[in-house]
C-alpha positions as CSV (number, residue, x, y, z in Angstrom):
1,X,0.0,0.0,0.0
2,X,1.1,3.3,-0.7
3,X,2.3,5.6,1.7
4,X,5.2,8.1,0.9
5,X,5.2,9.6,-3.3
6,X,7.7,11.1,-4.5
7,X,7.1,14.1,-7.7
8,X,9.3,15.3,-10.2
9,X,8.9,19.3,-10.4
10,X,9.1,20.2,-14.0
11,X,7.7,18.6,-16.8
12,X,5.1,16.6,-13.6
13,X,4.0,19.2,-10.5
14,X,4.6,22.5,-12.7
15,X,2.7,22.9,-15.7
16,X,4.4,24.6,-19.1
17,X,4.1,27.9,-17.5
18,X,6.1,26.7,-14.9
19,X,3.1,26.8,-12.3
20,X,0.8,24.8,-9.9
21,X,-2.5,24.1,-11.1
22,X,-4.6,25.3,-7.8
23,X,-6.9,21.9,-8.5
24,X,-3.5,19.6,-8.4
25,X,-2.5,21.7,-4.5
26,X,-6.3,21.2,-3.5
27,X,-6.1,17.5,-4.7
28,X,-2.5,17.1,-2.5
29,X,-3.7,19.0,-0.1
30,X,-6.6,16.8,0.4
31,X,-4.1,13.8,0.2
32,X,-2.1,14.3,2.7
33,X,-5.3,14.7,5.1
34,X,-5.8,11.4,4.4
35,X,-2.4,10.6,5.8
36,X,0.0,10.3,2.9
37,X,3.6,11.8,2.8
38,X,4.9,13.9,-0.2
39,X,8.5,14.4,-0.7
40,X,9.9,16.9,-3.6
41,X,12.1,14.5,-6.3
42,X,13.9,16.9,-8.0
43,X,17.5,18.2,-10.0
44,X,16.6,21.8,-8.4
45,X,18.5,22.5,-5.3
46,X,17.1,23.7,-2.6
47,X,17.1,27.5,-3.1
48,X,15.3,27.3,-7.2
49,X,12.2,25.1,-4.6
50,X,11.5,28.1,-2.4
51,X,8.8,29.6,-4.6
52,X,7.2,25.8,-4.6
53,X,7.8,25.1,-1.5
54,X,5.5,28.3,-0.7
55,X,2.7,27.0,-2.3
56,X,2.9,23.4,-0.7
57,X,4.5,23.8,2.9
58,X,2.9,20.3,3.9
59,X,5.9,18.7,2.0
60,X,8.0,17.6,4.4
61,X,11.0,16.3,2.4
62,X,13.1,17.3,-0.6
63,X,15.7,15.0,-2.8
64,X,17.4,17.9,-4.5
65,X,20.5,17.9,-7.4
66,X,19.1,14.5,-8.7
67,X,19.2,12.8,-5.5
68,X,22.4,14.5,-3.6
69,X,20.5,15.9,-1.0
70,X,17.8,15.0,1.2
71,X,16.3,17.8,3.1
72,X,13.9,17.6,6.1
73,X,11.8,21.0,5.9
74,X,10.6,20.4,9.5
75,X,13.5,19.8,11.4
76,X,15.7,22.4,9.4
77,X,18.4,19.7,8.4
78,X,20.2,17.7,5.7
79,X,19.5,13.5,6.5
80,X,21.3,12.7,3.4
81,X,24.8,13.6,1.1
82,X,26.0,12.1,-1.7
83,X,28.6,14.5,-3.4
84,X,30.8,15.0,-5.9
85,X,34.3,16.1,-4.9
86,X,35.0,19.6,-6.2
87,X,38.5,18.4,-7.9
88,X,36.1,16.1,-10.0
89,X,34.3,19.2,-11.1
90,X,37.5,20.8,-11.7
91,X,38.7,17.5,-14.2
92,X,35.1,18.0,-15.6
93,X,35.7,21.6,-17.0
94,X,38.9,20.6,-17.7
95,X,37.6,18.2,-20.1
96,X,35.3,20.6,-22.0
97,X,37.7,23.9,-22.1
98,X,36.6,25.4,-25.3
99,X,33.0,24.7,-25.5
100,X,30.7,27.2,-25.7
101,X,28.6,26.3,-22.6
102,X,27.3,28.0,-19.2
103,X,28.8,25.6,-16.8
104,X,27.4,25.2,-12.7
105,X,28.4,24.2,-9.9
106,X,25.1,23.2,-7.5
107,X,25.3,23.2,-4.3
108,X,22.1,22.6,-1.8
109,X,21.1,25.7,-1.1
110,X,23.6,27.8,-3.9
111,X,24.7,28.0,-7.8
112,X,27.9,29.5,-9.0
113,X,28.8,29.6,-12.1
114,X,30.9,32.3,-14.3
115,X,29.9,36.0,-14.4
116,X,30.8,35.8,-18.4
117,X,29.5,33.0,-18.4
118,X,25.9,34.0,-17.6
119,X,26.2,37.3,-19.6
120,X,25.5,35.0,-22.7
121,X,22.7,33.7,-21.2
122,X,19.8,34.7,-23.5
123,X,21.8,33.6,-26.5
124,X,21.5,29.7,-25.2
125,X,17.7,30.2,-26.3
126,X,16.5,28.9,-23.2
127,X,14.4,31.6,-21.8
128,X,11.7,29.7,-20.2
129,X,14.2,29.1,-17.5
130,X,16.2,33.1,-17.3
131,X,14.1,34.4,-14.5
132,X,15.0,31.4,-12.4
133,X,18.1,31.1,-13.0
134,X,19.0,34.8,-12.8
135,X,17.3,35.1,-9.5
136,X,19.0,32.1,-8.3
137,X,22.8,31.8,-9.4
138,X,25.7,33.5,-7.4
139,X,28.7,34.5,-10.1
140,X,32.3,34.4,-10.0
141,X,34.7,36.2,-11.8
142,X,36.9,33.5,-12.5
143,X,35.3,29.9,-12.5
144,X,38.6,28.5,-13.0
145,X,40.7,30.0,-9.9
146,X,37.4,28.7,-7.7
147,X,37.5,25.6,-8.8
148,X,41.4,25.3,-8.5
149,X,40.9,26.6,-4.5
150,X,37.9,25.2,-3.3
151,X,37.7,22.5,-0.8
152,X,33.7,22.2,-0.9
153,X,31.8,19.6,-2.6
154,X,29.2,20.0,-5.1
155,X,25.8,18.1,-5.3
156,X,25.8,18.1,-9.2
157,X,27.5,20.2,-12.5
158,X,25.4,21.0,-14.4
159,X,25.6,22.2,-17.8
160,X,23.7,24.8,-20.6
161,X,25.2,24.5,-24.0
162,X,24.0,26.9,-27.1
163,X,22.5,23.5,-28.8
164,X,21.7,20.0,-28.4
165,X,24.8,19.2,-31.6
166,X,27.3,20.7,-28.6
167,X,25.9,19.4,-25.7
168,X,25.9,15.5,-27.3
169,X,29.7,16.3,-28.1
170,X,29.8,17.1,-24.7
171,X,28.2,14.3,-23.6
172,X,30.1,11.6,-25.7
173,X,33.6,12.8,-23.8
174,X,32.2,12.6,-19.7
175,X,29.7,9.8,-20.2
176,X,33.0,6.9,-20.3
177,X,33.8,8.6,-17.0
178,X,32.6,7.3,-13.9
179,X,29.6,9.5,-13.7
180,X,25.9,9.5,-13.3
181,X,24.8,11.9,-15.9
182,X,21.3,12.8,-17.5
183,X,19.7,15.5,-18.8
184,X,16.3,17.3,-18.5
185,X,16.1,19.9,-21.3
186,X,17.8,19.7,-25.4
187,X,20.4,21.7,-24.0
188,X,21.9,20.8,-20.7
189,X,23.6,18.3,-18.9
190,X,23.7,16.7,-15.5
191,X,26.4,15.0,-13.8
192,X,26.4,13.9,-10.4
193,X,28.7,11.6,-8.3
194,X,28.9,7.7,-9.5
195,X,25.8,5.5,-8.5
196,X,24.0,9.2,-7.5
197,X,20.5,9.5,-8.8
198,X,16.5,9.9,-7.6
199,X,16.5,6.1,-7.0
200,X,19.7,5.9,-4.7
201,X,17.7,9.0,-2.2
202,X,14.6,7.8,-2.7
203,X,16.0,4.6,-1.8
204,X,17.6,6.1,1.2
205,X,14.7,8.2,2.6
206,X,12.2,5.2,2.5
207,X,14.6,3.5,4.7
208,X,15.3,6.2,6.7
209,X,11.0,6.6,7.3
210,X,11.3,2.7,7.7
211,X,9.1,2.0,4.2
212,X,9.8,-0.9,1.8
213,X,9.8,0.2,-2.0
214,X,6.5,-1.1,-2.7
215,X,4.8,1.6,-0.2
216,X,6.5,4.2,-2.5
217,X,4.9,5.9,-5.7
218,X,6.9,8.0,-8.1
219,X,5.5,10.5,-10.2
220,X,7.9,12.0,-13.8
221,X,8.3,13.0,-17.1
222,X,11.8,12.1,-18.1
223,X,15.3,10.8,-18.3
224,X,16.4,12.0,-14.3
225,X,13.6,10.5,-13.2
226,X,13.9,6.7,-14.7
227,X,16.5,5.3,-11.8
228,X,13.0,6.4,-9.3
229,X,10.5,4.6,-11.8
230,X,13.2,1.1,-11.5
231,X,13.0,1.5,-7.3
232,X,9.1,2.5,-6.6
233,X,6.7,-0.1,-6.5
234,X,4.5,2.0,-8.7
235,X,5.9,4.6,-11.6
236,X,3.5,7.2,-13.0
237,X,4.6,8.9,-16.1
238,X,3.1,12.4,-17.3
239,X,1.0,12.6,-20.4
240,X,3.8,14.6,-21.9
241,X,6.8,12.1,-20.4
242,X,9.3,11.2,-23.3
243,X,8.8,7.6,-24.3
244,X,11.4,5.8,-22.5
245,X,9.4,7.3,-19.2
246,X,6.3,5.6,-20.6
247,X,7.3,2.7,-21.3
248,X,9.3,2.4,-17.7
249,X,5.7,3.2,-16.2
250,X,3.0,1.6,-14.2
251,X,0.8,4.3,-15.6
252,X,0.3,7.0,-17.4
253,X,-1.7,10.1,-16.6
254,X,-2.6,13.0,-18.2
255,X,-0.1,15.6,-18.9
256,X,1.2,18.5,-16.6
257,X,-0.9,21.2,-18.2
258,X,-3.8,19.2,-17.5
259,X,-3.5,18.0,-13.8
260,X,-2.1,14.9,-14.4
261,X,-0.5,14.4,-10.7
262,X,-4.5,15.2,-9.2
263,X,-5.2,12.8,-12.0
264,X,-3.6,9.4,-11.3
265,X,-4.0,10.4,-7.6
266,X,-7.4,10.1,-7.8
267,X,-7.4,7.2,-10.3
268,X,-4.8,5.1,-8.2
269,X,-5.1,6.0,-4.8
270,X,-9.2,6.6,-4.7
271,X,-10.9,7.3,-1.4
């Protein structure tokens, strides 16, 4: 029987205009009244959920940077790290000097990445993202020099290149490496710490709440969120999920612009 489920934020809980339906927080809301636990599943770190967070304060968990982090919102504290040591980071930029990219270093609750770097923003044609990540990214001068000095370890790189042609080229050199990378848009690229994903936290947090994988539901829409579909006893892809999400699926609900979260709620777990 179900008891804790786990969402994806984009592409699942937000809709295209990167919003909550107020029939999908009713629908939650309603859910967790009836004694269900939500926890956010997500590549965002902790500060890009605050705006979310707002909206559905009965959340009482976050996985953040693709499983790095696990956050407990009501005692104030991280239960869970898996990160990437920054010198990795470092042999990871190393790697791609010369590429045209906006390259990040997320931590839980901070992004740095390069002051040039971000300049170019609006010329990587991904502007349904620029007012979160301007309002959420810290810059550096020099990218380099900080990851040269710095002793602290990142939950994930992540990575915006001007087109998908660049970012494959990009992802044909780290992918050998030992890596767990993905991707969530045509033009980025995710790389965490070996054996690092939403299935190793959500793995961790059921055990930590004492839950076997078949009490766990996981809701998503793409290729981050397959290692949760392989651990949860039941996967629920979005109407709009690529194909390799559907066909990893239990179900499929209606898309995210259409309340497909409320949707298989209701259809899976009726009252």
């Amino acid at each position: 029987m179900t008891q804790l489920i786990a969402l994806d934020l984009d592409g699942t809980l937000l809709n295209s205009r990167q919003e909550i339906d107020p029939y999908t927080i009713d629908t939650l809301r309603r859910y967790e009244a009836r004694g269900y636990q939500f926890v956010f599943c997500s590549g965002r770190n902790l500060t890009e959920l605050t705006n979310v967070r707002r909206l559905l304060p009965f959340f009482r968990y976050a996985l953040l940077c693709n499983g790095a982090y696990i956050y407990d919102f009501q005692e104030k504290r991280f239960l869970y790290e898996a990160t990437l040591p920054i010198r990795e980071a470092y042999a990871i930029y190393q790697k791609l000097w010369g590429f045209r990219m906006i390259f990040e270093l997320n931590y839980h609750s901070r992004i740095l990445t390069s002051r040039e770097q971000l300049d170019r923003l609006r010329a990587f044609g991904i502007s349904h993202l620029e007012n979160l990540i301007t309002s959420t990214r810290e810059c550096v001068d020099d990218l380099p020099s900080h990851l040269a000095s710095s002793q602290e370890p990142v939950g994930k790189v992540n990575i915006f290149f001007p087109c998908q042609e660049l970012r494959d080229k990009a992802r044909e050199i780290i992918e050998p490496l030992p890596y767990t990378t993905c991707y969530q848009e045509p033009k980025n690229f995710e790389i965490n710490r070996l054996g690092v994903h939403k299935g190793s936290s959500l793995g961790a947090l059921a055990a930590l709440l004492g839950l076997s994988s078949q009490e766990v539901m996981a809701m998503g829409d793409n290729v981050n969120d397959l290692p949760m579909f392989s651990y949860a006893g039941t996967a629920v892809a979005m109407g709009n999920a690529i194909p390799a999400a559907k066909e990893a699926a239990d179900f499929v609900t209606r898309s995210n612009d259409d309340n497909g979260v409320a949707y298989a709620l209701e259809t899976l777990l009726p009252a």
